[in-house]
C-alpha positions as CSV (number, residue, x, y, z in Angstrom):
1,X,0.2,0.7,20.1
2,X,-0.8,0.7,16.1
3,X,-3.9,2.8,16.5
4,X,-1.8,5.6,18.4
5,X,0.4,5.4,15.2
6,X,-2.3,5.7,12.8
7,X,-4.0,8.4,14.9
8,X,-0.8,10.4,14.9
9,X,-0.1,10.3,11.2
10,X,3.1,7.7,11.8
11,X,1.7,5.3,9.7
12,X,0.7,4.8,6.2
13,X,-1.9,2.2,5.0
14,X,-3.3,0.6,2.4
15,X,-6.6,-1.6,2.4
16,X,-9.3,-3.1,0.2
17,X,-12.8,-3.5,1.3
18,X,-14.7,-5.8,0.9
19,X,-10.9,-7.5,1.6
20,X,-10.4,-10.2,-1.6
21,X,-9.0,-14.0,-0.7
22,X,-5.4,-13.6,-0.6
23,X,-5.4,-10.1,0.3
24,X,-2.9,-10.2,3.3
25,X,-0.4,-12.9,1.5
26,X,0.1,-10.9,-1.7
27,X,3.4,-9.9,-2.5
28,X,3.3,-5.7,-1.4
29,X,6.5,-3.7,-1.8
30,X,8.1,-2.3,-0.7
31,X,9.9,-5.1,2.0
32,X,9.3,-3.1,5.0
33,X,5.6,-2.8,4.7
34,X,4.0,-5.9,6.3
35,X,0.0,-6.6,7.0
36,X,-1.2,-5.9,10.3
37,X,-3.7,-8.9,11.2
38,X,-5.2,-6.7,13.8
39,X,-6.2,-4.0,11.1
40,X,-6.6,-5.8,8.1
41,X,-4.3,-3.5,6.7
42,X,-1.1,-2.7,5.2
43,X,1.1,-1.0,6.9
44,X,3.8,1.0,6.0
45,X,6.0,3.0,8.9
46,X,6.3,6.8,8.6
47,X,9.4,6.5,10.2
48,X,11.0,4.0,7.4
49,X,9.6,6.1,4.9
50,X,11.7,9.8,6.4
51,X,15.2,7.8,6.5
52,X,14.2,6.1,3.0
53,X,16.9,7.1,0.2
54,X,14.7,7.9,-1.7
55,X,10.7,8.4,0.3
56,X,8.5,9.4,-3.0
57,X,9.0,5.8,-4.5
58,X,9.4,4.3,-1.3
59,X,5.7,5.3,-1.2
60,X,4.6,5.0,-4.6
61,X,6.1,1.5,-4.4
62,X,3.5,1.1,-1.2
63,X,0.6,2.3,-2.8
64,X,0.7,0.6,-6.7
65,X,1.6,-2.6,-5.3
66,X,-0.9,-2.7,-2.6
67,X,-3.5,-1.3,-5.4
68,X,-2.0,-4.0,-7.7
69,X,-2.8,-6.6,-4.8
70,X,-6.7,-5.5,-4.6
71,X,-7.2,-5.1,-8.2
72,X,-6.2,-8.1,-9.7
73,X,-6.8,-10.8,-6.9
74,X,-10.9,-8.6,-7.0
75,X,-10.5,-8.6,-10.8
76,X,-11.4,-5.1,-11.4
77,X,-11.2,-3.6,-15.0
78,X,-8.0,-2.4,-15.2
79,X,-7.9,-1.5,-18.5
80,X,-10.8,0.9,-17.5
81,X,-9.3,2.0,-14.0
82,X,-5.4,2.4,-14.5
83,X,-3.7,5.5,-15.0
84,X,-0.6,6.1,-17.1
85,X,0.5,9.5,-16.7
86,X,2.1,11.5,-19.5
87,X,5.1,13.0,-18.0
88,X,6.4,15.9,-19.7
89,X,10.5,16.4,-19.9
C-alpha cells in the first residue's frame, strides 16, 4: 500500500498546494516518477532511486522539475524565488 511506503520513508514526493490546473499532467522527470491520483502527489520510488546510476540527480531531477511544474503553471515570481548556486571548483 502507498501510505505504508511513505510512512516508512520508501518513497519520495513532491506536491503543490493549493494543486494548480495541470498539476498532475506536467511533464516531471525523471521517467520513473509518476502522480499518484490517490495522493495528489508525485511520487518518486526509494527503491529506483538506491539502484539509480547516479541517485543525487536522479533526485534533483525529481525535485526541480516537480518545483518547475508548480511554479510556472501557479505563476510564481521566479525571478524572485529561484536559486542559482555559485559552485566553487
Amino acid at each position: 500500500m502507498l501510505s505504508n511506503l511513505v510512512a516508512s520513508g520508501e518513497i519520495n514526493l513532491a506536491y503543490a498546494y493549493p494543486e494548480p490546473e495541470g498539476f498532475k499532467d506536467y511533464p516531471i522527470g525523471p521517467q520513473e516518477a509518476s502522480y499518484s491520483s490517490d495522493m495528489r502527489e508525485f511520487i518518486l520510488p526509494y527503491e529506483v532511486v538506491r539502484q539509480a546510476n547516479d541517485p543525487d540527480a536522479m533526485v534533483l531531477t525529481f525535485l526541480q522539475s516537480t518545483y518547475e511544474a508548480a511554479a510556472n503553471l501557479a505563476q510564481w515570481d521566479r525571478a524572485a524565488l529561484d536559486y542559482a548556486p555559485v559552485l566553487k571548483s
